[in-house]
C-alpha positions in Angstrom: 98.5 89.6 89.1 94.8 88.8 87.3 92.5 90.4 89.1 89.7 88.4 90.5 86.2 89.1 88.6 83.0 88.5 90.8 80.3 89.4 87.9 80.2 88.7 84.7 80.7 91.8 81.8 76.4 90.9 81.3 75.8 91.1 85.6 77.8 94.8 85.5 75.6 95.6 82.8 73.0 95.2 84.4 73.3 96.0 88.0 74.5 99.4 86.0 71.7 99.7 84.1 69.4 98.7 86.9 71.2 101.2 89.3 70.5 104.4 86.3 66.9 102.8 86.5 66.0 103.4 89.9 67.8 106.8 90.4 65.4 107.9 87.7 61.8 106.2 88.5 62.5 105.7 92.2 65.1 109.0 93.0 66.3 110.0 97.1 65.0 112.0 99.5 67.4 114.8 99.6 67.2 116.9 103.5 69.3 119.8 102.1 67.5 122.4 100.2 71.1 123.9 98.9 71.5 120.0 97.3 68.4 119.9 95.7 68.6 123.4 94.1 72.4 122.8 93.0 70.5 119.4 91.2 67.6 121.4 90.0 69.7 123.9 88.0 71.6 120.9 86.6 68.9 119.0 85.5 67.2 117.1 88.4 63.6 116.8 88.5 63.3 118.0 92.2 60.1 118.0 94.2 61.2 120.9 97.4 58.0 119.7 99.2 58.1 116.1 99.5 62.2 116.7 99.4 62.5 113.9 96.1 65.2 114.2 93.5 65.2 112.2 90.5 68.3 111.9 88.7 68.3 111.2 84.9 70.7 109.0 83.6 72.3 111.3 81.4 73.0 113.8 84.1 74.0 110.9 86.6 76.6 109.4 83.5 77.6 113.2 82.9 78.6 113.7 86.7 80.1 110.5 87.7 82.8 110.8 84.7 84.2 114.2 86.1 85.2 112.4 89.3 88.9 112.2 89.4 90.7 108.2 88.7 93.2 109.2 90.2 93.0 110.8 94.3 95.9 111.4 96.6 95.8 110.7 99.9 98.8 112.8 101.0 100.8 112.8 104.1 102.8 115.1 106.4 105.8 112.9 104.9 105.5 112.7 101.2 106.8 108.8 101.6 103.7 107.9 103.4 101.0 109.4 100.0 99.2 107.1 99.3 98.2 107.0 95.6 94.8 105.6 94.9 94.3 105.0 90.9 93.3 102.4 88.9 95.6 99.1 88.6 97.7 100.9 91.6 98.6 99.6 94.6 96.4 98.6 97.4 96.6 100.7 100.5 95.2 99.7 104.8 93.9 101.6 107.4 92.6 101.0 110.2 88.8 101.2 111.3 86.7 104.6 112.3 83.9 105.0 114.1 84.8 102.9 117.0 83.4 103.9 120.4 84.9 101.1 122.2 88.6 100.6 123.1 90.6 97.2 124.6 92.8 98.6 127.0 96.9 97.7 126.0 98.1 97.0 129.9 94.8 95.9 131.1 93.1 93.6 127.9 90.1 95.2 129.4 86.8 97.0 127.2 85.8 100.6 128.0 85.3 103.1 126.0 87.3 105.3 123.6 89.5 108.5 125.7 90.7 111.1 123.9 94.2 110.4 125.4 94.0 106.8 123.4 94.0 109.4 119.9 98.0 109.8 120.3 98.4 106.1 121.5 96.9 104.7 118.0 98.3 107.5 116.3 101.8 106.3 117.3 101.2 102.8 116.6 99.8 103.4 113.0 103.1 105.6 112.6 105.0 102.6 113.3 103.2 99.5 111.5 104.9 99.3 108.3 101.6 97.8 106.5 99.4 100.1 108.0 98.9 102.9 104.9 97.6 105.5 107.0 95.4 106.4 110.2 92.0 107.1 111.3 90.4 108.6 114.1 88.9 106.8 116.7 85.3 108.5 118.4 86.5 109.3 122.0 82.9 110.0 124.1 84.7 113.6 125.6 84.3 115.5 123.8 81.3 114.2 121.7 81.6 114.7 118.2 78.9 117.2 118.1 80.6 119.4 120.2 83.8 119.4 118.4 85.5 116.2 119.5 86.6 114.9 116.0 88.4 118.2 115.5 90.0 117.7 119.2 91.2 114.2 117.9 92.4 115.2 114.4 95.1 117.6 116.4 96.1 114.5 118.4 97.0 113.0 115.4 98.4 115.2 113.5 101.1 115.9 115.9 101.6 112.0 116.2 101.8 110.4 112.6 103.4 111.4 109.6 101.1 109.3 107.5 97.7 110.6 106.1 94.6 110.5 108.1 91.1 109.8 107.5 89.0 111.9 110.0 85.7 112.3 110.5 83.3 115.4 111.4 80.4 115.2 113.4 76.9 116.9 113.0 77.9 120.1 112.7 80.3 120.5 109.6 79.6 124.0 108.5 81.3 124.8 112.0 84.1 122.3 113.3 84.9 120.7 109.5 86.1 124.5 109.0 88.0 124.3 112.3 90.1 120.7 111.2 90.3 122.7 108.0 92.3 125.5 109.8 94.2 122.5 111.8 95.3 121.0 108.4 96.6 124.6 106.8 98.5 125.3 110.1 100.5 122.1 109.0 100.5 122.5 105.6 101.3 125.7 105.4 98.3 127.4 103.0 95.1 126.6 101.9 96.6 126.6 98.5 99.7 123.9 99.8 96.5 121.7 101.1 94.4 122.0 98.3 97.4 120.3 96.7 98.4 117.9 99.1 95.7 117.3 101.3 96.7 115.3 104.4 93.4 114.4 105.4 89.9 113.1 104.0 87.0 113.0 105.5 83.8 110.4 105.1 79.9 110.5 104.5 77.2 108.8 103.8 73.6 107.9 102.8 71.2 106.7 105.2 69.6 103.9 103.7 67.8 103.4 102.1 67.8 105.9 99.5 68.3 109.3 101.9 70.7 112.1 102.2 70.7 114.0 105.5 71.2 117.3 104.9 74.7 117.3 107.2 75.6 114.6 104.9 75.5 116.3 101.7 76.7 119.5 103.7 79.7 118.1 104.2 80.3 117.0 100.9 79.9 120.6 99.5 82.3 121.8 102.2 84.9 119.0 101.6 84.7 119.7 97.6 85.4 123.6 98.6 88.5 123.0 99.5 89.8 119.8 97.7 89.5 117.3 100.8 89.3 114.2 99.1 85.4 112.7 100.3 84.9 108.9 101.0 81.0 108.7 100.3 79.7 105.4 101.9 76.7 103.9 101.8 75.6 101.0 104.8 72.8 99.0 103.6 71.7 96.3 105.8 70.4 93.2 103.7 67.2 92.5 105.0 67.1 95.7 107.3 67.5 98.8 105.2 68.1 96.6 101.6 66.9 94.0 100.0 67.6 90.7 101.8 69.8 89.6 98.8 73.0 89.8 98.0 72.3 91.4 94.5 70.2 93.6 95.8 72.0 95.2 98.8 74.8 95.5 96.0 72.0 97.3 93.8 71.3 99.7 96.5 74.5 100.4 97.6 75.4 101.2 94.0 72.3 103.7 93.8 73.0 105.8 96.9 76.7 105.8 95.9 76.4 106.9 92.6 73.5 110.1 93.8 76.2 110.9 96.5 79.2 111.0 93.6 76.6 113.3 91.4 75.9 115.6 93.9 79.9 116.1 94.5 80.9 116.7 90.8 78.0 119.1 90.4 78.7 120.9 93.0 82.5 121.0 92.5 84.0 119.2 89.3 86.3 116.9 89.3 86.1 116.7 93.5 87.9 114.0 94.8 85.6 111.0 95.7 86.2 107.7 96.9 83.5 105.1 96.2 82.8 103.4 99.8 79.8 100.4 100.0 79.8 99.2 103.6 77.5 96.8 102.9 75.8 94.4 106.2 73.9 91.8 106.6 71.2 91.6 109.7 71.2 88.3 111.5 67.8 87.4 111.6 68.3 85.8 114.9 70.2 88.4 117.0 69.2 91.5 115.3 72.4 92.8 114.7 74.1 94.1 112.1 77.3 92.1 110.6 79.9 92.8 108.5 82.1 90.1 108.2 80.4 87.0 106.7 81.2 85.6 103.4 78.3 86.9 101.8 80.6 90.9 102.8 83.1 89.8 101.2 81.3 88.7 97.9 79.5 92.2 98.4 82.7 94.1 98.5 84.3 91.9 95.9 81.8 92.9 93.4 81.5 96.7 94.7 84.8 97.3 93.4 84.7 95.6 90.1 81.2 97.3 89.1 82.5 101.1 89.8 86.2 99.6 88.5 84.5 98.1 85.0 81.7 101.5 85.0 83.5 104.5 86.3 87.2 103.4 87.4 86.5 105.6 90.7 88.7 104.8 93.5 87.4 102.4 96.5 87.8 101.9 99.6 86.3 98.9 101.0 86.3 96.9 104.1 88.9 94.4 104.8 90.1 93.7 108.1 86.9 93.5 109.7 85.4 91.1 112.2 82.0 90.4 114.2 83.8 88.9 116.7 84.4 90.3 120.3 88.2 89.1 120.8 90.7 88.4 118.4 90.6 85.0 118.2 89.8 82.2 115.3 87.1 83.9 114.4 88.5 87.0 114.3 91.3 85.5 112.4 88.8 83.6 109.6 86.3 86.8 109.4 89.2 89.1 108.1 91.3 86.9 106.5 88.4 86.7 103.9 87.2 90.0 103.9 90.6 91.2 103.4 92.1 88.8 100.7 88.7 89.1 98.5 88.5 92.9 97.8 92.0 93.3 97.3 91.9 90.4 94.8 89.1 92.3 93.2 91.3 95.7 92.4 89.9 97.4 95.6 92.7 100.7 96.1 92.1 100.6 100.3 90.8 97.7 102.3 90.0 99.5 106.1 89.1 98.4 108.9 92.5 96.9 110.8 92.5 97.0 114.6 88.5 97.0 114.8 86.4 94.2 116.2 82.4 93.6 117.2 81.1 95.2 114.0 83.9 98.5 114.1 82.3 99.4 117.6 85.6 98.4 119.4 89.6 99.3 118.5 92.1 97.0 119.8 95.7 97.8 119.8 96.6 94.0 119.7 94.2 93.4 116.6 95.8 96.3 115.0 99.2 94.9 115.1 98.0 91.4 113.7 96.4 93.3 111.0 99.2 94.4 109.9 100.7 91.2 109.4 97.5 90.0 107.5 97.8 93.0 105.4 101.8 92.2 104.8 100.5 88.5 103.5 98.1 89.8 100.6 100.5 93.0 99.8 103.0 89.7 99.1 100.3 87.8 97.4 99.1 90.7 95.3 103.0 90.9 94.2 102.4 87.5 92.6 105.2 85.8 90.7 108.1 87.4 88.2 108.9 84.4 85.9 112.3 84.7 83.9 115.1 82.6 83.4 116.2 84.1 86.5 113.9 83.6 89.2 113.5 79.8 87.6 116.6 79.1 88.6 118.3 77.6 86.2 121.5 78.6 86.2 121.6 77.5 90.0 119.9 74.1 89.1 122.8 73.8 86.8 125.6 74.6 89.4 123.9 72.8 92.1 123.1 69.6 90.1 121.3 66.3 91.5 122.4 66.1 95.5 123.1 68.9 96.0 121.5 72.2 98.2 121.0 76.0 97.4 121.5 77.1 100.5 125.1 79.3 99.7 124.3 79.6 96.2 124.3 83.2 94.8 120.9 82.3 93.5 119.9 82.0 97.4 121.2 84.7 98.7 120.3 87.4 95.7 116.3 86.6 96.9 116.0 84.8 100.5 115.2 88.6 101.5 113.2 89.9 99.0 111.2 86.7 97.9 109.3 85.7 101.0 106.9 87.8 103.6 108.5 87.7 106.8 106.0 88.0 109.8 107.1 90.0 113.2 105.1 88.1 115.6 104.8 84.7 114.3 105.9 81.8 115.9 107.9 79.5 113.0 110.8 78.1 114.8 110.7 74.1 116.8 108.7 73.8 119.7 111.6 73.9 121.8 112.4 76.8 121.2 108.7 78.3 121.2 108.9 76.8 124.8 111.8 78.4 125.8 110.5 81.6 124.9 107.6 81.1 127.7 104.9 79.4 125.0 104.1 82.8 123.6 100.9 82.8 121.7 100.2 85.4 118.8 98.2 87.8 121.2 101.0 87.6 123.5 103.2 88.4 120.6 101.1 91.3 119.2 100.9 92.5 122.9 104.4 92.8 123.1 105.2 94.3 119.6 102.7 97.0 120.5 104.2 97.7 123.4 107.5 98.2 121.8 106.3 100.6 119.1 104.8 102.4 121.5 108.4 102.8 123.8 110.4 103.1 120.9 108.5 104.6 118.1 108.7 108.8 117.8 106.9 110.0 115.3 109.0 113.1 113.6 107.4 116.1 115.6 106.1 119.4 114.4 108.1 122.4 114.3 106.9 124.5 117.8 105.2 127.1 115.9 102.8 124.7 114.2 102.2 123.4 117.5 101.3 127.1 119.2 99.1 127.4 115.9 97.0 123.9 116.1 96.5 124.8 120.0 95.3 128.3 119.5 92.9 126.7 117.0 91.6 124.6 119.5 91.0 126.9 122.2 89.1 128.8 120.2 86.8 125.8 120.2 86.0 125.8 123.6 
């Protein structure tokens, strides 16, 4: 399939050249002293007092091109890598960062328990769509004492797909500990340098900053081969300019000083390009991510590091600012989802969350992964050959006739069409004899049934001993 071009080859030009511009004359702030030396040896003009870096353009260009095209985002099960590369396929996970949970029995908000880590875990193990699974932000035990490693061995034991994790403000100590976590499965540090079955995210604090547990974490994660998602959350008309082009301009900037520092530091460390860009609504104060002008943003996110750098993205997709997952819901993600993908984007995130990523729902999750089936399909686009056209079967069939038993039929009925778990296609009648199910009710249901059936191939007992010992020693 084409894909879909946002900006023209002039508009990448110059949101390029613009973005070179300002890293130059206008640089970041850069918190970590260890960053800004690593940049002053390479080049940087660095000021330690003021903590400003400005990045030349050659040493910018130089940098960025060592960044890998091609990142694997391995799994326990080596059916489940994902393979993100130019021109590849597109992969989905679900949202990160969520605080809030909707209760599967109840349909009820609280917030995020760390026992809900093994129930999402299972569910992403079980959605065929569903590429791979994040972590959710449980409030016991908070992040900075540990929590995300507490969660990543939740989820290790109950997926065999990759996982996107996340550590809190204190990397130097518990990124080490989900470090030791991943080796215990894998085996070695060498076996997860190879095949790492985790990455981890950061990002700039716009606009135009790099906390120094940001950048921290990057170092760390280019150590030992962890593949980095560096993300940048401008909000236009907040933190950005209130245009589009500029939050795009910005997000670019802060992306590309992130990417630098990384391939400095550690050549050819794996990166994902990441723009969350947001848009404040000037009458509520709060920051959205689903509106049309997102999806534009994201659209043109990946075709300016696609048509520049071919980096990797990963970009939001199944996203909503709605609290429920109703029409809205439904319209917000539909476009945020089809747009990037259209655009080349090699992960659209974001499945299962709602109210801005603040809250996971189980039954969104499930939906999601229907929406996500729909554009894989769509992104398939059509195979025309003498063959799929038919014509031999238009010849047997003739004027009159039907297709249903022809060979022609029953060689593609399967393969040809997306077919939907929870949709309801049949008559009415029969919708009504089912008890009037809605798609909620339906997602409900198939949730619950993953969740009874579904068992996620287990560790061997010794891995599990290991990843416990590892997490006493947390505390």
């Amino acid at each position: 399939m084409h894909t879909l071009r946002i900006l023209s080859k002039q508009e990448v030009k110059k949101l390029h050249s613009a973005s070179l511009e300002v890293l130059n004359t206008v640089g970041l702030k850069i918190d970590s002293e260890k960053a800004r030396k690593i940049l002053e040896e390479a080049g940087a003009e660095v000021n330690h007092q003021t903590m400003l870096v400005h990045f030349p353009p050659h040493l910018v260009e130089e940098s960025v091109k060592k960044a890998p095209q091609k990142v694997i985002f391995a799994a326990r099960n080596p059916k489940y890598d994902a393979v993100l590369e130019p021109g590849g396929d597109t992969f989905c996970r679900p949202t990160v960062g969520s605080e809030g949970y909707v209760d599967l029995e109840t349909g009820k908000y609280r917030h995020v328990q760390l026992s809900d880590a093994k129930e999402w875990a299972t569910l992403v193990d079980g959605l065929e769509n569903i590429s791979y699974c994040a972590v959710p932000y449980p409030a016991d035990p908070p992040l900075d004492e540990g929590g995300d490693a507490h969660v990543l061995r939740i989820v290790l034991e109950n997926t065999e797909k990759h996982i996107h994790a996340y550590c809190g403000r204190n990397p130097l100590k518990y990124m080490k500990y989900m470090i030791e976590l991943a080796v215990a499965v894998m085996g070695s540090e060498e076996e997860l340098k190879k095949r790492p079955i985790f990455n981890t995210m950061l990002g700039a604090l716009s606009p135009l900053e790099y906390e120094d547990y940001m950048t921290d974490l990057l170092l760390l994660s280019g150590e030992y081969g962890i593949p980095a998602e560096i993300a940048t959350m401008p909000i236009a008309g907040g933190t950005a300019p209130v245009t589009v082009a500029g939050t795009i301009l910005l997000s670019h900037v802060e992306l590309l000083a992130g990417i630098t520092i990384a391939e400095i530091a550690n050549p050819g460390a794996p990166i994902v390009y990441r723009p969350i860009p947001m848009t404040l609504d000037m009458s509520t104060g709060a920051a959205l991510e689903a509106t049309a002008e997102n999806a534009l943003m994201a659209a043109a996110g990946a075709q300016l590091v696609r048509e520049t750098y071919n980096i990797p993205t990963n970009l939001l997709g199944q996203v909503a600012d709605a609290f429920i997952p109703d029409g809205e819901s439904m319209i917000e993600r539909s476009f945020n989802t089809l747009l990037p993908t259209l655009a080349g984007a090699n992960v659209v995130s974001g499945a299962g969350g709602l109210e801005h990523v603040y809250t996971m729902d189980p039954v969104q999750l499930v939906i999601d992964d229907e929406i996500v089936g729909m554009t894989k399909r769509i992104l398939r686009g059509l195979e025309i050959n003498n063959d799929t056209l038919g014509l031999d079967a238009l010849a047997r069939v003739g004027p009159g006739g039907n297709f249903l038993s022809d060979d022609h039929t029953l060689k593609y009925f399967r393969t040809e069409y997306y077919r939907p778990h929870i949709f309801n296609r049949g008559t009415r009648e029969i919708w009504q004899s089912k008890g009037e199910k809605d798609l909620n009710e339906n997602a409900r249901q198939r949730a619950k049934t993953i969740l009874r059936e579904h068992k996620p191939a287990p560790l061997p007992d010794d891995v599990v001993k290991e990843l416990d010992s590892i997490i006493k020693r947390l505390g």
